[in-house]
MARKOLSE-72055 format. One record per residue (C-alpha): residue in three letters; y, x negated, z negated. Coordinates in pm, whole numbers, plus 50000, padded with zeros to 5 digits. Layout:
BEGIN
["ALA"; [Y; X; Z]];
...
This chain:
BEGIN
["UNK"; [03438; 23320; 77953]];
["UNK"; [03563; 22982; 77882]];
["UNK"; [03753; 22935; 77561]];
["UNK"; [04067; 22734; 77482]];
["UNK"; [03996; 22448; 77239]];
["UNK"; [04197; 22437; 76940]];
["UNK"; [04481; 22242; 76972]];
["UNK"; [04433; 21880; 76783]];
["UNK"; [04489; 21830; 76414]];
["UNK"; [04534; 21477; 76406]];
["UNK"; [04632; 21260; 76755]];
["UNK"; [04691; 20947; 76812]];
["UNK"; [04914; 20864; 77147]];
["UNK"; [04881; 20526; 77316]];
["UNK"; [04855; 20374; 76979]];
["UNK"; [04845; 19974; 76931]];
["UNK"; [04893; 19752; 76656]];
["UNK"; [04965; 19398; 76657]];
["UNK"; [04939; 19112; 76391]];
["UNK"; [05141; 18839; 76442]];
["UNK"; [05029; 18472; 76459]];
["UNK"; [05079; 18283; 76099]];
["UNK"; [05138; 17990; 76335]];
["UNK"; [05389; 18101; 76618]];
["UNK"; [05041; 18170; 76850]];
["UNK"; [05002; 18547; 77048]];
["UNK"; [04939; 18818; 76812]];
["UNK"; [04658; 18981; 76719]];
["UNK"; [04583; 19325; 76928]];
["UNK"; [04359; 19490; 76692]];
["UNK"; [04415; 19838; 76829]];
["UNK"; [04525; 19812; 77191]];
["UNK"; [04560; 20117; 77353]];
["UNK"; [04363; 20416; 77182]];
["UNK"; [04417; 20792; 77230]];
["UNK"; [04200; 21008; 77000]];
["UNK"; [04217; 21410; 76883]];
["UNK"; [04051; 21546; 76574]];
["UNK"; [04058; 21939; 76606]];
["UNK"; [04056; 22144; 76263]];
["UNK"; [03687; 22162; 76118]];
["UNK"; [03566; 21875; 76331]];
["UNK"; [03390; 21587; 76248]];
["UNK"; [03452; 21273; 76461]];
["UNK"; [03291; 20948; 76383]];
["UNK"; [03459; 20614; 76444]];
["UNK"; [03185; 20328; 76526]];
["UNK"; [03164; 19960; 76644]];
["UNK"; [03065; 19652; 76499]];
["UNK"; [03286; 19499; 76193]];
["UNK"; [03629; 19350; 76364]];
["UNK"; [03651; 19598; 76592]];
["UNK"; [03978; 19722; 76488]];
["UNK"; [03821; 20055; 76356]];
["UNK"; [03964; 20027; 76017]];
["UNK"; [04306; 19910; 76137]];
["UNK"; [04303; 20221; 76361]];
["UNK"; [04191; 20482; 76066]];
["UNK"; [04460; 20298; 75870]];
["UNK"; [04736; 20373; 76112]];
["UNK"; [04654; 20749; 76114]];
["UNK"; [04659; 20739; 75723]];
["UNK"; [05011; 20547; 75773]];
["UNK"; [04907; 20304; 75540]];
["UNK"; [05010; 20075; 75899]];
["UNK"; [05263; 20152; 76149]];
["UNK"; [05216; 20124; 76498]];
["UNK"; [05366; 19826; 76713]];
["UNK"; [05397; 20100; 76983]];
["UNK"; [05248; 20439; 77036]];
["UNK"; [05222; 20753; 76788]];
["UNK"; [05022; 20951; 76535]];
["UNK"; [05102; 21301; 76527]];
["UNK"; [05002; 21602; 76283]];
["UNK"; [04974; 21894; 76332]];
["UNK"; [05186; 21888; 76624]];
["UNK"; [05457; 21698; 76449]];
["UNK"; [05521; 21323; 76483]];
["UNK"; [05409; 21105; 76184]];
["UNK"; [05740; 20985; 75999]];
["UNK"; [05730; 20657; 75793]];
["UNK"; [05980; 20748; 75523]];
["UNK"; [05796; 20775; 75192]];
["UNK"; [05886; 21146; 75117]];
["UNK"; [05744; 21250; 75490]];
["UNK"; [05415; 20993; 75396]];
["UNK"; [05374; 21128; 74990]];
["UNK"; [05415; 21507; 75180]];
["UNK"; [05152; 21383; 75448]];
["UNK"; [04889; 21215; 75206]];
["UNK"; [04834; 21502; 75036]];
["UNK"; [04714; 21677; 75357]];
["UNK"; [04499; 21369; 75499]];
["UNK"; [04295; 21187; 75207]];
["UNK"; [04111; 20904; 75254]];
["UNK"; [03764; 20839; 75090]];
["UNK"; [03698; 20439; 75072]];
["UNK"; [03365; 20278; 75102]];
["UNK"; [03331; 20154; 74736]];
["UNK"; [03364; 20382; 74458]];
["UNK"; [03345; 20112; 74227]];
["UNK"; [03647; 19922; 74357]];
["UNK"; [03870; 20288; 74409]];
["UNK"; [03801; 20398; 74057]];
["UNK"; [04019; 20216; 73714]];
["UNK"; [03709; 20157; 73505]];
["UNK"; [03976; 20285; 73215]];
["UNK"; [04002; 20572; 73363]];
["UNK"; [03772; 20855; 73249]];
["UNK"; [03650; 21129; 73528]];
["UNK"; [03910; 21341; 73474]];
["UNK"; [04224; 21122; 73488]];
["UNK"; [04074; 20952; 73785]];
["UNK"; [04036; 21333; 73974]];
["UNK"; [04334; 21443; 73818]];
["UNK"; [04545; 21131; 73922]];
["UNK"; [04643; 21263; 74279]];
["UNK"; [04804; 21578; 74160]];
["UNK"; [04994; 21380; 73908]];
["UNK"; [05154; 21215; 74112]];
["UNK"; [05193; 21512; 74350]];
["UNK"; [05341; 21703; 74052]];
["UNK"; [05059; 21991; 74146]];
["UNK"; [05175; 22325; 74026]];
["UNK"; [04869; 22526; 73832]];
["UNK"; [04636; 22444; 73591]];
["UNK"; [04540; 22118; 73611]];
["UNK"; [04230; 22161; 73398]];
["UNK"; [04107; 22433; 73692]];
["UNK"; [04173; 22272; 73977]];
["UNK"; [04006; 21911; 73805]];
["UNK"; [03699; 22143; 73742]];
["UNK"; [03656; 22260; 74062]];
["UNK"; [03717; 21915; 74228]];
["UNK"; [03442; 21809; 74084]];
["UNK"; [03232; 22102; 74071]];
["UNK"; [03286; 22132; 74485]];
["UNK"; [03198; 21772; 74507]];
["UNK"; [02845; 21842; 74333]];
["UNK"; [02930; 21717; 73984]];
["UNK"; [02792; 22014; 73792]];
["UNK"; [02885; 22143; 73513]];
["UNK"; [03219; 21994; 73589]];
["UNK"; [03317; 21940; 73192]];
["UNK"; [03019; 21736; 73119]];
["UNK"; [03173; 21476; 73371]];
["UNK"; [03558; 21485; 73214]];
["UNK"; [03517; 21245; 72936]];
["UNK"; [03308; 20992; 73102]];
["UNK"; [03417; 20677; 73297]];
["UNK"; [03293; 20507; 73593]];
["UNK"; [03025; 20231; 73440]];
["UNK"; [02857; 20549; 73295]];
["UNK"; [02758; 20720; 73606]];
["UNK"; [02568; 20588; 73900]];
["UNK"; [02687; 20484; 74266]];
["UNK"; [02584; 20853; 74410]];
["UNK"; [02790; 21045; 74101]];
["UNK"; [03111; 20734; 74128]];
["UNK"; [03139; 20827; 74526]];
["UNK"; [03114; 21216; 74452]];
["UNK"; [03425; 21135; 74205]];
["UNK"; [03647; 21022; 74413]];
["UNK"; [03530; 21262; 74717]];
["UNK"; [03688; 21511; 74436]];
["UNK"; [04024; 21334; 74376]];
["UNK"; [04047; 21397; 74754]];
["UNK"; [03935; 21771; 74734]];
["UNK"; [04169; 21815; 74423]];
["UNK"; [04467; 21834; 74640]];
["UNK"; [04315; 22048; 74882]];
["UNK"; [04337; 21850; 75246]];
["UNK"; [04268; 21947; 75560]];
["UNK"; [04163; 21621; 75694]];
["UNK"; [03943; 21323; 75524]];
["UNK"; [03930; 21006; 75652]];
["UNK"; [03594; 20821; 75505]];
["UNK"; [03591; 20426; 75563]];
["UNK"; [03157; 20355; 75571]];
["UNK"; [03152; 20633; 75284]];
["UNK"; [02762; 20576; 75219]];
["UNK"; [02732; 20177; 75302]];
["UNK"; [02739; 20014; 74927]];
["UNK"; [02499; 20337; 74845]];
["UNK"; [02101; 20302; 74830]];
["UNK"; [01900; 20488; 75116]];
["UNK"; [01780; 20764; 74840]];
["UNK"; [02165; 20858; 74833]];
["UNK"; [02283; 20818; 75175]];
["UNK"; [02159; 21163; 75279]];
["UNK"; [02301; 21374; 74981]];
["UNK"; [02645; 21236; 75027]];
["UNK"; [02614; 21313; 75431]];
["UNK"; [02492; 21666; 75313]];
["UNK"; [02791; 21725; 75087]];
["UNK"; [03035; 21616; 75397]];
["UNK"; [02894; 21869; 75630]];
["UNK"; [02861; 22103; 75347]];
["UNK"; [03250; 22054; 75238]];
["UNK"; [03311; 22086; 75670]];
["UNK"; [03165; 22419; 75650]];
["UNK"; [03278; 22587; 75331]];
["UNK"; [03637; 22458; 75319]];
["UNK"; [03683; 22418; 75672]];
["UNK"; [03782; 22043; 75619]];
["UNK"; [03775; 21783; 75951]];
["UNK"; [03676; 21449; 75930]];
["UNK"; [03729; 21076; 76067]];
["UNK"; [03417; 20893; 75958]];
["UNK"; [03461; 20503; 76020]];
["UNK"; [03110; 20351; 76041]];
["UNK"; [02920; 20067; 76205]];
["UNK"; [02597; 20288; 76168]];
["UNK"; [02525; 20518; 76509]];
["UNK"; [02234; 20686; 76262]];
["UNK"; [02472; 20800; 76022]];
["UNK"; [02730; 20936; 76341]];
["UNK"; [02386; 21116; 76440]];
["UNK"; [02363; 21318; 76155]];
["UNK"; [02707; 21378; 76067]];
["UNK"; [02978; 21381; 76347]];
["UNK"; [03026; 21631; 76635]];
["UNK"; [03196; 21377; 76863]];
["UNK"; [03158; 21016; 76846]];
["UNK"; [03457; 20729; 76951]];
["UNK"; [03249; 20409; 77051]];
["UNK"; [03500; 20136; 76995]];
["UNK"; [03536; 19722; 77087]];
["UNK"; [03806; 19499; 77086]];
["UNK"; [04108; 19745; 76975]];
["UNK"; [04004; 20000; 77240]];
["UNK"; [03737; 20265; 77279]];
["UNK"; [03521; 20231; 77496]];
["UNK"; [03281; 20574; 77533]];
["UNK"; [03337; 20921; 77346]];
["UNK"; [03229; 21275; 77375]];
["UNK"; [03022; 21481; 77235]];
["UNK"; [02789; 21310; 76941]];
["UNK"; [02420; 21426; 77102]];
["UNK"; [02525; 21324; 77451]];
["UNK"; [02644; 20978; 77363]];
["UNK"; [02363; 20937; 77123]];
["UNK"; [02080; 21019; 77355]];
["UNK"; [02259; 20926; 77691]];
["UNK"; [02502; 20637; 77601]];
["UNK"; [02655; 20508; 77920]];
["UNK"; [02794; 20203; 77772]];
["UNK"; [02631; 19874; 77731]];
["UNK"; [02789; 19844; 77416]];
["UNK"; [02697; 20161; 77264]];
["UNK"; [02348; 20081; 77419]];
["UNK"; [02308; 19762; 77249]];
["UNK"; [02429; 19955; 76920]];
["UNK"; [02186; 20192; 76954]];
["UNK"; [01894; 20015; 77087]];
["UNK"; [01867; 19833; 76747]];
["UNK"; [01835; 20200; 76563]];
["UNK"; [01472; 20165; 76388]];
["UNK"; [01378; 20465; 76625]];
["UNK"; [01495; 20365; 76947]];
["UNK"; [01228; 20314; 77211]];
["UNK"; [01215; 19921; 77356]];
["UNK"; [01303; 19637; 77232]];
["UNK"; [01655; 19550; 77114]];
["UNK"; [01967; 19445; 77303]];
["UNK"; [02063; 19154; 77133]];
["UNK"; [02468; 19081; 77196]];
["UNK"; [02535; 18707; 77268]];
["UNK"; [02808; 18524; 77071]];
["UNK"; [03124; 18755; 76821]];
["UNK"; [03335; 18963; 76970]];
["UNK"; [03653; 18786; 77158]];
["UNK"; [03966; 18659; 76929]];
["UNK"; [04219; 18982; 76930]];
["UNK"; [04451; 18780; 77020]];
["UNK"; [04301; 18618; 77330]];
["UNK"; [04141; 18967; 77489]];
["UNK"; [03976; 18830; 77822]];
["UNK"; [04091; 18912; 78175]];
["UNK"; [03893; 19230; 78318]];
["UNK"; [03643; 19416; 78082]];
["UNK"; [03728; 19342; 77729]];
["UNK"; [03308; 19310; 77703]];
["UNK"; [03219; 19126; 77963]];
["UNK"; [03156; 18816; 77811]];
["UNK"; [02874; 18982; 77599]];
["UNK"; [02751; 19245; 77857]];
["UNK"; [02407; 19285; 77907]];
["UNK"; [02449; 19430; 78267]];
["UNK"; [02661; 19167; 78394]];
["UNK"; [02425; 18867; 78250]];
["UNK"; [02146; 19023; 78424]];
["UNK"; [02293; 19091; 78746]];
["UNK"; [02301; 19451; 78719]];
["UNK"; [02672; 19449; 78771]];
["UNK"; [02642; 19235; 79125]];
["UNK"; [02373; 19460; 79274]];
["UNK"; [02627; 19764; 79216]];
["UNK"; [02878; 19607; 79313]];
["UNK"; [03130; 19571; 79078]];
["UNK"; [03071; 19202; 78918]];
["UNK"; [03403; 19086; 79026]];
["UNK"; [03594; 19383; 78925]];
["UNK"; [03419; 19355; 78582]];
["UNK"; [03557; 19022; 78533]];
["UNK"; [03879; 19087; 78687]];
["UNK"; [03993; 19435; 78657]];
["UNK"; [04092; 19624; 78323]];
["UNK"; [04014; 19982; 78244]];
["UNK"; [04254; 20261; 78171]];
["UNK"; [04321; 20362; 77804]];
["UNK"; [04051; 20698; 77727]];
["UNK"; [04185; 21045; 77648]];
["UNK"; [04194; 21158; 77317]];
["UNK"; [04032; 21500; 77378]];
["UNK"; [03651; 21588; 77392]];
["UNK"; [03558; 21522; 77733]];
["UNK"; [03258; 21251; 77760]];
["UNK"; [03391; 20968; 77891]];
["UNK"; [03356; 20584; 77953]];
["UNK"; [03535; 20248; 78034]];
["UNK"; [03282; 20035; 78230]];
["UNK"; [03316; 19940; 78611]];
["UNK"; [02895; 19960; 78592]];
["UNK"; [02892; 20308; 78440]];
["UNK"; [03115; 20442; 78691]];
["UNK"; [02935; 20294; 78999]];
["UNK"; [02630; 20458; 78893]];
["UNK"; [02796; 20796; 78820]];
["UNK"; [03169; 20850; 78947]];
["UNK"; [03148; 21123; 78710]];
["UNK"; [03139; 20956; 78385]];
């Protein structure tokens, strides 16, 4: 018996955002186009190279950025901009930033920096409690030996579990983590993972994890959004895009992974100005396929060069934006 998916928690619908020129030039179109679901309890990690428009995009479903068209939607209600409807929101969606140094007031001591959020929330309850348990959920244990110390005192593992706990303090259903272990040494990478699928699992929590690092999407993220240029570019399920990417991009991503098999795909020039996105496939001017003539024995060169590709759905489907892809498999 096939069963329904759960509707999606967070969705964005034909989102874009665009920068405008500081000198009266065409503005920049770092998310173009993007559809994307998170369901309650799942774990969806956002990757592509820095400048991809990844962080703009996670920022826009925070509502830290509104959308030049398109919308964000929660819970099956549109995001509203007003800052009652975005202090309301915020305390439902919390966002964990990559450096805990930077996030946390070095004259703040553990506790006012956990505590901070439902301060300014005006939490009900005892504050004291739900501090403790912040912290104790977030692996800081015993909780009270942590109150009264402040953030040069503790080491990069313990300042990132602190403000994972000002998130958890106000009891979210949704965290959005910007490269939450990439300022963190390898010896600490895998704890903090384990305490984001551990939090997944006990409290139910769902996840947007922003990262340029397919390993990390590996071993944390049930679906995986491969994205370039503003737009994405291959998503579905995390094992089949990680062991049968169908992308050039994600293949070049992934082909530089210390395990991968082969040698590396190594991507010629930066990614294209956001502002001047080329005619036909937004990659095309770094595509491995089309350099080699892989593209012209399939028959699709001059549709690669010429043609654009639809905007993705947003749901869990596997699917993929590449002329190439789709000669090989109509499927994809």
């Amino acid at each position: 018996m096939t069963t329904t998916p759960p509707a999606p928690l967070l969705s964005a619908q034909g989102l874009h955002v665009a920068f405008p020129a500081r000198h009266g030039g065409a503005p920049a179109r770092a998310v173009d186009g993007v559809d994307l679901d998170i369901r309650p309890g799942e774990v969806v990690a956002l990757v592509g190279e820095s400048g991809c428009g990844k962080t703009t995009l996670a920022r826009s479903l925070l509502g830290l950025v509104a959308p030049t068209e398109g919308r964000v939607t929660f819970d099956g209600e549109p995001l509203r901009y007003s800052s009652r409807a975005l202090k309301a929101y915020r305390r439902r969606v919390q966002l964990v930033l990559q450096d805990p140094s930077g996030s946390l007031n070095p004259r703040h001591t553990v506790y006012d920096a956990v505590a901070e959020g439902l301060r300014i929330h005006r939490g009900a309850g005892d504050e004291r409690a739900a501090v403790a348990q912040a912290l104790s959920r977030a692996g800081l244990r015993p909780p009270e030996r942590f109150f009264l110390r402040y953030p040069h005192e503790l080491s990069g593992g313990q300042r990132q579990r602190v403000v994972i706990a000002g998130a958890l303090v106000l009891e979210p259903e949704l965290l959005v983590a910007d490269e939450p272990v990439a300022s963190l040494d390898a010896s600490v990478r895998g704890e903090i993972l384990a305490l984001l699928l551990r939090l997944r699992t006990e409290l139910g929590l769902a996840a947007l994890v922003v990262t340029h690092d397919l390993g990390l999407a590996w071993n944390i993220a049930d679906r995986v959004a491969v994205m370039y240029l503003g737009r994405i570019v291959e998503t579905g399920d995390a094992e089949k895009v990680l062991t049968a990417p169908q992308h050039p991009y994600t293949q070049a991503l992934l082909s530089v992974l210390p395990e991968a098999p082969g040698d590396p795909v190594v991507l010629s020039g930066e990614p294209p100005d956001p502002s001047r996105i080329p005619t036909g496939c937004r990659f095309r001017a770094r595509c491995q396929i089309l350099a080699s003539g892989e593209a012209e024995r399939a028959g699709v060169a001059h549709r690669c060069r010429t043609e654009d590709l639809e905007v993705l759905g947003g749901g869990g489907e596997a699917q993929v934006a590449c002329h190439w892809a789709r000669a090989l498999d109509p499927a994809v």
